[in-house]
Structures are given as structure tokens and as C-alpha cells.
C-alpha positions as CSV (number, residue, x, y, z in Angstrom):
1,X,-28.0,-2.5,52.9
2,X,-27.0,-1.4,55.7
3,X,-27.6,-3.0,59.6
4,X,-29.4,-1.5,62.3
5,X,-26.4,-0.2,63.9
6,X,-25.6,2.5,61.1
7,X,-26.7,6.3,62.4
8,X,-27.4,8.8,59.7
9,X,-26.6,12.5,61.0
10,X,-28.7,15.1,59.7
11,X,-28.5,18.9,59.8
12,X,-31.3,21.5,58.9
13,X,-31.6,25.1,59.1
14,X,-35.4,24.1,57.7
15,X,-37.9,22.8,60.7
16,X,-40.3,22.0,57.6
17,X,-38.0,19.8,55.8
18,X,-37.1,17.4,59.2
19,X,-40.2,14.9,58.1
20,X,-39.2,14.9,54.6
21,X,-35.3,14.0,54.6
22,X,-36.1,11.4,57.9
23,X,-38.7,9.4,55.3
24,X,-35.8,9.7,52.3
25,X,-33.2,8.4,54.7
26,X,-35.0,5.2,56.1
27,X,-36.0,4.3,52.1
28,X,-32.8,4.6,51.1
29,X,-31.2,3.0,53.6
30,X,-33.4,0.0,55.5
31,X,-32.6,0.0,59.1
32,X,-30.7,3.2,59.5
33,X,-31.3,5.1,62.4
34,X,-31.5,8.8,62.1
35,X,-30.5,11.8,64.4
36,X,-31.3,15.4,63.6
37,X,-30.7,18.9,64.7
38,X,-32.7,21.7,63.6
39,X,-31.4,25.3,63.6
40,X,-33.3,27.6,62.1
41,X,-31.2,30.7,63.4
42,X,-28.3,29.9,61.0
43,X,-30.4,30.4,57.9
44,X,-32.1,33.5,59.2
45,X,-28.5,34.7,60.2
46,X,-27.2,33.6,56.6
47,X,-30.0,35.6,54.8
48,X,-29.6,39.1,57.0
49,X,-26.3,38.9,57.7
50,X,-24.3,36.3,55.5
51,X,-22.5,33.4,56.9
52,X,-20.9,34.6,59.8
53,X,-18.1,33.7,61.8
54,X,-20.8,33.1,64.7
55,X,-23.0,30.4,61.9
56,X,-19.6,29.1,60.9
57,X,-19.1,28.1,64.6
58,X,-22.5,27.2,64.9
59,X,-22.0,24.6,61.8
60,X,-19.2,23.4,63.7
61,X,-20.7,22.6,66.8
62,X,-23.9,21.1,65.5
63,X,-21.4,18.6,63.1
64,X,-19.0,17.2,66.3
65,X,-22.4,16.6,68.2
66,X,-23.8,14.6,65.7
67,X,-20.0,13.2,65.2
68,X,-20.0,12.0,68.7
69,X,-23.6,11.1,69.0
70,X,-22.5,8.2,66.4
71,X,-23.0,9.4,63.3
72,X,-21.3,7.3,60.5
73,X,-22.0,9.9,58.0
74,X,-23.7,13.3,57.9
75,X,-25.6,15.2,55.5
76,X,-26.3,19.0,55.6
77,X,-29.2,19.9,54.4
78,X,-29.6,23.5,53.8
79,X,-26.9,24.6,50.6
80,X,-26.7,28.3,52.2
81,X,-24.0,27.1,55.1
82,X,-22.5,24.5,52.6
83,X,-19.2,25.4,52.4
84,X,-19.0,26.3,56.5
85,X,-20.1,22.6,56.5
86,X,-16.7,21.8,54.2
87,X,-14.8,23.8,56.6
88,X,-15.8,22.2,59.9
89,X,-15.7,18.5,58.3
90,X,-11.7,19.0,57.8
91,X,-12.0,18.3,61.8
92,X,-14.4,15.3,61.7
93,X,-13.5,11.9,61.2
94,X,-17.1,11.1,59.6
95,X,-17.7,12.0,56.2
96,X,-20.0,15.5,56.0
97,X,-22.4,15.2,52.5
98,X,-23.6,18.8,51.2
99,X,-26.9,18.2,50.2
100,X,-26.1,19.7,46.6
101,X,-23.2,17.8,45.8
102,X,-24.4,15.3,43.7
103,X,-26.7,18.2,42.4
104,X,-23.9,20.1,41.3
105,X,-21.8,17.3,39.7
106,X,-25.2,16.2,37.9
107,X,-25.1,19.7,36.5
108,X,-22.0,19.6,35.5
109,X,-22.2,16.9,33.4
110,X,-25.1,17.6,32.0
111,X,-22.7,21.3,30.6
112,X,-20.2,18.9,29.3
113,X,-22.9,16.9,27.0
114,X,-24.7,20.4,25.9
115,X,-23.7,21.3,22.2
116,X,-23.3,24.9,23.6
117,X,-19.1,26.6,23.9
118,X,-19.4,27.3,26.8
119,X,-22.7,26.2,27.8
120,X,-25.0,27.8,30.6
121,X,-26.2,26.4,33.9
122,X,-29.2,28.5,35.6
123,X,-29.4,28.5,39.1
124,X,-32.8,29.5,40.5
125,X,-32.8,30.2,44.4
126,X,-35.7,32.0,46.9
127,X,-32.6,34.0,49.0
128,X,-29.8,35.5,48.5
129,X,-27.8,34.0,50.6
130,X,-28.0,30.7,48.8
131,X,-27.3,32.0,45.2
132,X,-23.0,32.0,46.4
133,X,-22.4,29.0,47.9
134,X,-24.2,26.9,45.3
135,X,-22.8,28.7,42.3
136,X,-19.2,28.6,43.6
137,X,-20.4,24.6,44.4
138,X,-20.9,24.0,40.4
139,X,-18.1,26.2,39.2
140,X,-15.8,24.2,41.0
141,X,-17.4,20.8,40.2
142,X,-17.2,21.8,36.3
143,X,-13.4,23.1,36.4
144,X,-13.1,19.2,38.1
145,X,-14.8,17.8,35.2
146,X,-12.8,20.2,33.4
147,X,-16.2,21.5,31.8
148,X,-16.6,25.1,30.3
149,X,-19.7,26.3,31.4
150,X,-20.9,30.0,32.5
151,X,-23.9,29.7,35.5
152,X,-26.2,32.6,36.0
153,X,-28.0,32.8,39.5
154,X,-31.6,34.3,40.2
155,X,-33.4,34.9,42.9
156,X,-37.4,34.3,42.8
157,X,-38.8,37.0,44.4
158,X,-41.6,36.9,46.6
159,X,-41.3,32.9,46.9
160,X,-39.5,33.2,50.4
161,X,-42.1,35.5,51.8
162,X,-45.2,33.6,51.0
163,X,-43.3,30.5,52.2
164,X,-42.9,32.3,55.5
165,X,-46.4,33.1,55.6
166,X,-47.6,29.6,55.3
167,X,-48.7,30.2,51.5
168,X,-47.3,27.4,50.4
169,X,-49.1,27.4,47.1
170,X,-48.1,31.1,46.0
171,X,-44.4,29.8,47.2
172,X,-44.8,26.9,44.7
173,X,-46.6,28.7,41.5
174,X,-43.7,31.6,41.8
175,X,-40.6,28.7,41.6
176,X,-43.1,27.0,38.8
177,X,-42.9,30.2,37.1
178,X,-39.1,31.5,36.7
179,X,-38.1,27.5,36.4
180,X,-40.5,27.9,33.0
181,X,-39.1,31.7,32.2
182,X,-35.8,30.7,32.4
183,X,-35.9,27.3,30.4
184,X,-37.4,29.7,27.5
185,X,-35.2,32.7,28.2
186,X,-36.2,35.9,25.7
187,X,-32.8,36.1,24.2
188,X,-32.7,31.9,23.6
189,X,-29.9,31.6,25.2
190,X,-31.3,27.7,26.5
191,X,-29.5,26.3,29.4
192,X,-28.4,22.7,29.8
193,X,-29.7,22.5,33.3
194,X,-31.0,24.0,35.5
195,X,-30.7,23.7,39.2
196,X,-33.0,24.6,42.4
197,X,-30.6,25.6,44.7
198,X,-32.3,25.1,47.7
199,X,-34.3,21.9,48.9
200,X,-37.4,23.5,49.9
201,X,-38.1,24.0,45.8
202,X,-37.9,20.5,45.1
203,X,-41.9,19.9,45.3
204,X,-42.1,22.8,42.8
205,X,-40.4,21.3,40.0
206,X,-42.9,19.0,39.4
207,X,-45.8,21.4,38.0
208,X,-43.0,22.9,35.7
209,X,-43.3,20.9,32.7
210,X,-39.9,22.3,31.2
211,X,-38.0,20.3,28.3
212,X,-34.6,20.9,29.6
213,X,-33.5,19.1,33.1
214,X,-34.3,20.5,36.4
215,X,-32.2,19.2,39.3
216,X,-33.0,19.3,42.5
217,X,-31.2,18.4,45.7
218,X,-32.9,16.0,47.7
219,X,-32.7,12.6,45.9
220,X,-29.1,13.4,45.1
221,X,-28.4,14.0,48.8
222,X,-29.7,11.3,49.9
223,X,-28.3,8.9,47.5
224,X,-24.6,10.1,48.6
225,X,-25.5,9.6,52.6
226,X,-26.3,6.4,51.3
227,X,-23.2,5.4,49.9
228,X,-21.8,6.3,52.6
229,X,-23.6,4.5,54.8
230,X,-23.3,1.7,52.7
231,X,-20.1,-0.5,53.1
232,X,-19.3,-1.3,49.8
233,X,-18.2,-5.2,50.6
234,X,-21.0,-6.1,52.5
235,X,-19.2,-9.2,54.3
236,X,-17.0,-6.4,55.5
237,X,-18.2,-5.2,59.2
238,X,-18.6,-1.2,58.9
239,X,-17.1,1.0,61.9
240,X,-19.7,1.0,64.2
241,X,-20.1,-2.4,64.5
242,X,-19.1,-2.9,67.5
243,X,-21.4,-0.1,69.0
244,X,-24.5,-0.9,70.0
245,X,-27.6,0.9,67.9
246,X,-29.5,3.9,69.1
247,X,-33.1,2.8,70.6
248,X,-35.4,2.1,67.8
249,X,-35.3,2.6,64.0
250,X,-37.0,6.4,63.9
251,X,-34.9,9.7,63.6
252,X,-34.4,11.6,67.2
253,X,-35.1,15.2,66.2
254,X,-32.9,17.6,68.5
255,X,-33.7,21.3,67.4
256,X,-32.2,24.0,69.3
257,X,-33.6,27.1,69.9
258,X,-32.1,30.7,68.2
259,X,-29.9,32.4,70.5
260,X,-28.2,34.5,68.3
């Protein structure tokens, strides 16, 4: 475990999902403090516009504040600015986690077991602008693994919408739904996983009650910010271990306001 004086950085585009990563965090890692920034504009920028040079910069800025705040390791949240995250963590000197990394390798894996040549990986996502970044995430992590595997992306329609509207419910039944359409695809074509791309569908994954394996990206996230946190001899004083610990043991939630 790790002492008091590690930080965990954390970076949402998702207000909603603030509470939920802060209580992983400090189970995963006793004693941790935790700083987050909240920026909702980059998602809603990502999902009219794409990721922009401005959200890139964005990305960037957010990451060296948390960097110089004290982070020992950082963990982005939201797949849809994933690889901008990659991109501004060649600068850092803290290690930057995409919250679907582990997801992605998980899948992966999961391809190279499946009796299929090649086999499929179905990637289920509520916008658009997440379905690239987190296809292109498990493409690459399967060429690593040097895994043939073909992944088809969908979009659930109507889920964002009610989940904007504060129907929570309708967003959860309409993930609940296409994760049991496409384990049963008409054509049989089966899939050896099949991954939520974005956090927020986590929850619905439960009521699916699917045979094949649904990943999600939470646990996995969290379990890599971990490691990192984590000095792996523990007699071994980490980097910050000289630096004195944030006040208190509770995450410090900056969220900054859309400016586009």
C-alpha cells in the first residue's frame, strides 16, 4: 500500500462520475489523496466537433496542473480524449493511465483465447466521438499481442439523450439492451468480448445477463493507477517522499467552467 503522501490525479469530462472514481481510488489504494478536475466542455466539444486542437490543448493543460499539483500518477477518465491524453503525457514526467487501457488489453486477450480466425470484438458506445479512439485503443493493443481480431463499433442511440435528461433508467435499459442484441447477433457471428466504451455504461452491465464477457473500464482503470501508485518494493521510498501530503485523505475536486 501506499503512504499518505501519494496524490492520485484524476481527469473527467463527466461531473457525474467525480464521486464514483474518488470512492474506487481510496479502496484501491488506502491513504491516497486524490485531486480532480472536471471539464465537461471537452466532451461536449469532442461529441459536436471531434477532438480539436483547442480539447487537445485543453487535455494538456489540465494534465501539467495536476503534474505540478503533485500528482504521482494520473488517470483520465473519459476514453473520448484518450489518445490527446497519450499525446500530452510524452511532456509529463508522471505516468498518464487511459481509463481503457487495461480494458482494451483485457479484450484483447480474451480475442486471442476465442476459437474464432479472426475473432470479433464489439464495442458498444452512447457517442460518436468515443467509438474512434477506443477502437483504434484495442486494434493496437491486439497487433501488440499479435492477436487477429476484427472489432465492430456501435453506437446506442437514444442512451446519451435520456442520460442528459436525468433519465437514468431509460439510459441504463437502452445499454442493457444492444449489450444483449449484440451478444446474440442475428447472423451468429458471437463475439469474444465485448467492451463498453465509455465509463458511464459500467452500472448497465450488470442487468445484462449476457454469456459472453462484458468489460467495462472502471475497475480496470483503477487497478493500473494503482500500480502505479504502488511502489513495487515497498522498503523502497516512492518519489514524493520527501514532499509533504496534501491536507487530509479526501479528493479536492477543481472543475472548471466551459469557456469554449
Amino acid at each position: 500500500m501506499a503512504g499518505d503522501s501519494m496524490i492520485a490525479g484524476l481527469l473527467h469530462t463527466v461531473p457525474a462520475l467525480a464521486p464514483t472514481f474518488d470512492a474506487l481510488v481510496a479502496a484501491a489504494v488506502a491513504g491516497t489523496s486524490r485531486e480532480h478536475v472536471v471539464d465537461a466542455w471537452m466532451l461536449e466539444t469532442a461529441i459536436a466537433e471531434g477532438v480539436t486542437p483547442a480539447v487537445r490543448e485543453r487535455v494538456a493543460s489540465h494534465l501539467r496542473h495536476l503534474a505540478e499539483s503533485g500528482a504521482d500518477a494520473i488517470l483520465v477518465t473519459c476514453s473520448s480524449i484518450g489518445e490527446a491524453a497519450e499525446e500530452a503525457a510524452a511532456d509529463l514526467a508522471v505516468p498518464v493511465i487511459r481509463v481503457d487501457a487495461a480494458m482494451a488489453a483485457e479484450a484483447a486477450r480474451l480475442a486471442a483465447d476465442s476459437t474464432g480466425a479472426p475473432a470479433r470484438i464489439a464495442v458498444l458506445a452512447t457517442n460518436t466521438a468515443t467509438l474512434g479512439p477506443t477502437t483504434r485503443l484495442i486494434e493496437r493493443e491486439a497487433a501488440a499481442q499479435g492477436v487477429r481480431a476484427t472489432v465492430t463499433a456501435t453506437v446506442v442511440e437514444g442512451a446519451a439523450a435520456a442520460r442528459a435528461e436525468g433519465d437514468q433508467a431509460t439510459h441504463d435499459r437502452l445499454i442493457a439492451d444492444a449489450v444483449r442484441a449484440a451478444a446474440t447477433p442475428a447472423d451468429g457471428d458471437a463475439a469474444a468480448a465485448l467492451v463498453l466504451a465509455q465509463a458511464s455504461m459500467a452500472p448497465a452491465a450488470e442487468s445484462a445477463g449476457v454469456d459472453i464477457p462484458v468489460l467495462t473500464s472502471p475497475a480496470g482503470g483503477v487497478a493500473r493507477l494503482a500500480e502505479a501508485l504502488t511502489p513495487s518494493d515497498p522498503g523502497t521510498p516512492d518519489a514524493s517522499a520527501n514532499r509533504a501530503a496534501a491536507p487530509g485523505s479526501g479528493g479536492t475536486l477543481a472543475a472548471t467552467e466551459a469557456t469554449s
